[in-house]
PLY file of the C-alpha trace (Angstrom):
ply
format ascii 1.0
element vertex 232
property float x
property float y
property float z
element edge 231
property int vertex1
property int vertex2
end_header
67.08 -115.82 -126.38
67.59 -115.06 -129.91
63.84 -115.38 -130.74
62.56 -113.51 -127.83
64.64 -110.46 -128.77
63.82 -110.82 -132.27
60.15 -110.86 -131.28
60.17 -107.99 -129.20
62.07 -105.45 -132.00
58.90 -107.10 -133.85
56.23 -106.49 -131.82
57.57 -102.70 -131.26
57.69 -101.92 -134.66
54.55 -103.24 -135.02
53.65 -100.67 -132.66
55.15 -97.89 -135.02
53.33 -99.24 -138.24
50.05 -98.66 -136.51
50.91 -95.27 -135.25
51.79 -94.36 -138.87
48.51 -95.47 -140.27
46.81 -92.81 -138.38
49.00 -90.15 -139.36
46.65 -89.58 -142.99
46.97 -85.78 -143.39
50.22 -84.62 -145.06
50.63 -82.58 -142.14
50.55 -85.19 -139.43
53.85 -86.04 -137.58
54.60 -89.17 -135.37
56.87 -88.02 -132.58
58.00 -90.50 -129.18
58.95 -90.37 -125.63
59.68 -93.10 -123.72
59.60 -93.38 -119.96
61.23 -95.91 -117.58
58.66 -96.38 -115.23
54.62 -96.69 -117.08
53.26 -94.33 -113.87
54.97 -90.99 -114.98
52.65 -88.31 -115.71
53.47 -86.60 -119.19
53.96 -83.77 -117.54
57.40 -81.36 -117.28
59.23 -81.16 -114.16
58.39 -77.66 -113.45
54.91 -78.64 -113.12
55.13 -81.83 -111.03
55.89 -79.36 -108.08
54.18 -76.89 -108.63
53.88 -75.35 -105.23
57.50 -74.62 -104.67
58.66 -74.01 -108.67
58.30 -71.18 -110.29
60.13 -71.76 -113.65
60.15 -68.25 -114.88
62.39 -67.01 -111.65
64.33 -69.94 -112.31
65.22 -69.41 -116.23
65.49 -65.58 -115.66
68.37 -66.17 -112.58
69.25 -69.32 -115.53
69.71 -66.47 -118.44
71.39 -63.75 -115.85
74.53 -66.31 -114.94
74.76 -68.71 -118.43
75.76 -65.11 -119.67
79.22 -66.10 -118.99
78.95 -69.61 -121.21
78.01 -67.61 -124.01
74.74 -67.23 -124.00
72.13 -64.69 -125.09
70.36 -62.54 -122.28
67.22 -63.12 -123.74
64.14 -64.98 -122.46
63.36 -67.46 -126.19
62.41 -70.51 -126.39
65.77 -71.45 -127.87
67.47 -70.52 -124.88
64.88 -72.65 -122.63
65.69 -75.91 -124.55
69.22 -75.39 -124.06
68.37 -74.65 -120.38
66.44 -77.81 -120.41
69.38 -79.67 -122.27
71.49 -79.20 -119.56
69.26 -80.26 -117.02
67.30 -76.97 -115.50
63.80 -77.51 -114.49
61.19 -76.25 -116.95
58.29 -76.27 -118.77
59.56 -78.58 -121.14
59.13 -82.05 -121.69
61.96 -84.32 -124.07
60.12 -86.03 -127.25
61.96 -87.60 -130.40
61.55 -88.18 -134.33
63.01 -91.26 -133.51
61.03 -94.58 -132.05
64.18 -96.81 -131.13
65.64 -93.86 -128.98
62.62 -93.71 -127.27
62.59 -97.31 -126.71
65.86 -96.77 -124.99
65.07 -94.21 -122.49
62.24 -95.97 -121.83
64.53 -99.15 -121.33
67.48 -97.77 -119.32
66.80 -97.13 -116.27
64.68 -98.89 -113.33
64.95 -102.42 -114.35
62.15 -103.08 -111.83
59.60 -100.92 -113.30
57.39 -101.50 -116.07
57.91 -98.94 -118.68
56.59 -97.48 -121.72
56.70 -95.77 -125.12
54.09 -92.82 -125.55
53.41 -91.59 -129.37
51.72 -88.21 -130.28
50.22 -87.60 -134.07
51.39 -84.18 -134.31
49.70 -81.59 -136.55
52.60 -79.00 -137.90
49.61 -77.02 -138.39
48.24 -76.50 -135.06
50.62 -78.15 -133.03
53.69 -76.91 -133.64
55.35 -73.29 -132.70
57.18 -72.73 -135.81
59.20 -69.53 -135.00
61.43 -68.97 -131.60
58.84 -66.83 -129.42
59.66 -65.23 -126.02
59.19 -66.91 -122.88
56.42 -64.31 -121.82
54.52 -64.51 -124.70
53.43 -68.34 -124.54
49.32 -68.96 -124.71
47.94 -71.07 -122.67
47.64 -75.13 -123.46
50.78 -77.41 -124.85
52.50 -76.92 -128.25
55.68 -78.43 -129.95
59.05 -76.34 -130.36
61.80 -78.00 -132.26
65.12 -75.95 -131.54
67.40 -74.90 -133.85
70.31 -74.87 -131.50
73.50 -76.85 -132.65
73.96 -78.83 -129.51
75.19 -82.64 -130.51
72.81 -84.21 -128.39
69.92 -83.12 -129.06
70.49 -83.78 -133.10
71.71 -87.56 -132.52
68.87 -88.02 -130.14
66.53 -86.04 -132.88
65.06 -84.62 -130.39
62.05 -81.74 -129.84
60.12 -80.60 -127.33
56.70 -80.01 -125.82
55.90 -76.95 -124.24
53.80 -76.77 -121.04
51.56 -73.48 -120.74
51.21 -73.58 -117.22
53.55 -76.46 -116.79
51.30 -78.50 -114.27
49.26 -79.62 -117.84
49.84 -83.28 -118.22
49.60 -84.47 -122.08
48.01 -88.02 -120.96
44.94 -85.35 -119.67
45.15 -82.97 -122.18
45.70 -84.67 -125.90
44.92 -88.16 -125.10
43.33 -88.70 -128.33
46.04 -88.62 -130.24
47.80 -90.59 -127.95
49.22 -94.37 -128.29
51.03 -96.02 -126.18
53.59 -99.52 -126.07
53.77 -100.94 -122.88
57.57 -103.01 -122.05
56.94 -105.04 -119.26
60.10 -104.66 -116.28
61.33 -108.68 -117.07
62.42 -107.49 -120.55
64.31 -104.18 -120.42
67.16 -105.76 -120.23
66.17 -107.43 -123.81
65.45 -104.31 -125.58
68.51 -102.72 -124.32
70.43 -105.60 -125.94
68.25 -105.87 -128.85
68.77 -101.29 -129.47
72.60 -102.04 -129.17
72.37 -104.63 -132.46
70.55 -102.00 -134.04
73.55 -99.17 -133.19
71.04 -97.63 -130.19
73.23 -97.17 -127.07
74.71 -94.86 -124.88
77.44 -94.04 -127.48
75.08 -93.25 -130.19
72.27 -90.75 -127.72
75.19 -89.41 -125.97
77.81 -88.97 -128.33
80.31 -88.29 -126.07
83.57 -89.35 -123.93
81.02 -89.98 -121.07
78.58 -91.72 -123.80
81.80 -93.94 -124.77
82.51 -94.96 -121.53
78.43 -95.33 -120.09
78.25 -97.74 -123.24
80.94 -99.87 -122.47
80.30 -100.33 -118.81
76.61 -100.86 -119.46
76.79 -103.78 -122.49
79.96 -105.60 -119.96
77.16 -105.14 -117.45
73.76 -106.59 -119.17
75.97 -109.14 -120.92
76.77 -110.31 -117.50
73.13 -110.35 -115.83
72.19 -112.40 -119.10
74.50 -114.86 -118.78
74.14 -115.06 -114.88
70.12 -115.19 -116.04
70.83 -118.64 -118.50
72.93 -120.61 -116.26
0 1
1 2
2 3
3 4
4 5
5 6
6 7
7 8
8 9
9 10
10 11
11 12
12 13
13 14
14 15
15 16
16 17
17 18
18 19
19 20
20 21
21 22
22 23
23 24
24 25
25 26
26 27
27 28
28 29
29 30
30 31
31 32
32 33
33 34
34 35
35 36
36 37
37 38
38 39
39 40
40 41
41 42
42 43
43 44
44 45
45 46
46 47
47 48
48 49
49 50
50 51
51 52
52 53
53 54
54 55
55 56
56 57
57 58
58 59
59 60
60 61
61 62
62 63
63 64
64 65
65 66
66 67
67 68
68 69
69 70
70 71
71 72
72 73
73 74
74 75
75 76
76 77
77 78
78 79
79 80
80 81
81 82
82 83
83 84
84 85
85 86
86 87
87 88
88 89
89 90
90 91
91 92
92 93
93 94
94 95
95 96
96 97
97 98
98 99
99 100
100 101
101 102
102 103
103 104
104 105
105 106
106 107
107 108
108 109
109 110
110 111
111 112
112 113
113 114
114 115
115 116
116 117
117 118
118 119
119 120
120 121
121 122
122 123
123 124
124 125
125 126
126 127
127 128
128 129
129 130
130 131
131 132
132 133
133 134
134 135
135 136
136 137
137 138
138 139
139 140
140 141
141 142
142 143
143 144
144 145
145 146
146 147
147 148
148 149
149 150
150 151
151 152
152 153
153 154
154 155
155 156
156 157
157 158
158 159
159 160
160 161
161 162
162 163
163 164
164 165
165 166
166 167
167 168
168 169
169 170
170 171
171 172
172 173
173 174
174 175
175 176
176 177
177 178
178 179
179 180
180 181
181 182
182 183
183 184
184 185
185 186
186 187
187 188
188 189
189 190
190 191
191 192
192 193
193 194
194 195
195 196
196 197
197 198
198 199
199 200
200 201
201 202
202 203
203 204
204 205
205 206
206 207
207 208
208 209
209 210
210 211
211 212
212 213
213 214
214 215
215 216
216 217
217 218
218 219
219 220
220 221
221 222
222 223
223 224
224 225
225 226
226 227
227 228
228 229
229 230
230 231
């Protein structure tokens, strides 16, 4: 058991090393996203329904009431990825700076699905919208935002954002060339998920919360469990 999970942290970071040999402008950026079943378009959630969502109504009646909570009744992109934190539907779609949390969204959920690990070369220079814009002023086609916004989360999980111009563009469509993908087979989820906890990547650490703390707990207990039920 040892081996295979040694073997597998191996073979993904294998995986990383090649994705950073084709980043070869100073400018180039390796960002992640993992999903937990391989099938998943790349695509946000506002556009995978696009018939009945309309995002903007959504985030304007969003803005209007999150008034109370504090927050600004203005239409920014800074005030959509908080909207998208918190689980609204929009035009964004959740990447990360960091591989092994990728691995572990990919890994958590669905035990019966094959999953996978997607990773973009970003160019800062074209890629990325550097400056918090309003909502009505997005151009066409998918760019990067990465928010400013002091929300916990979304720093431990290093997290950024792509942003979907209409939101029915799918990036596996769109930007496939600079594209790469990892592949984790359903059988060894379970692995990874043991092998991310070694390396301090659980529920504690991407949720670093009281609900984070108590998700972790149950979840090790849990996979411990199915592994030794597995063995014997």
């Amino acid at each position: 058991m040892v081996q295979i999970a040694t073997q597998i942290i191996i073979d993904f970071m294998t995986f990383i090393d090649d994705c950073h040999r084709n980043a070869v402008n100073i400018s180039d950026n390796i960002v992640f996203r993992g999903v937990s079943d391989i099938s998943y378009p790349l695509q946000p959630k506002a556009g995978r329904n696009s018939s009945i969502i309309n995002d903007s109504v959504i985030f304007s009646n969003w803005l209007h009431i999150a008034a109370i909570y504090g927050i600004s009744n203005t239409p920014t992109l800074e005030n959509l990825a908080i909207a998208q934190h918190h689980g609204l539907t929009t035009r964004l779609l959740d990447w990360t700076d960091n591989p092994l949390v990728a691995l572990f969204f990919a890994c958590n959920q669905q035990p019966d699905k094959n999953a996978a690990v997607y990773a973009y070369k970003l160019d800062y220079k074209n890629d990325v919208i550097l400056l918090d814009t309003s909502f009505a002023s997005l151009s066409d086609g998918i760019k990067f935002y990465r928010p400013r916004c002091s929300i916990e989360r979304i720093v431990r999980q290093q997290g950024l954002f792509s942003v979907h111009t209409p939101p029915q563009l799918d990036i596996r469509e769109i930007l496939k060339d600079n594209l790469q993908i990892f592949q984790v087979p359903a059988a060894l989820k379970n692995n990874y998920m043991l092998r991310l906890q070694q390396l301090g990547i659980d529920y504690h650490f991407v949720f670093p919360d009281m609900d984070g703390l108590c998700k972790k707990l149950s979840d090790t207990f849990e996979r411990i469990s199915n592994r030794e039920v597995a063995t014997n």
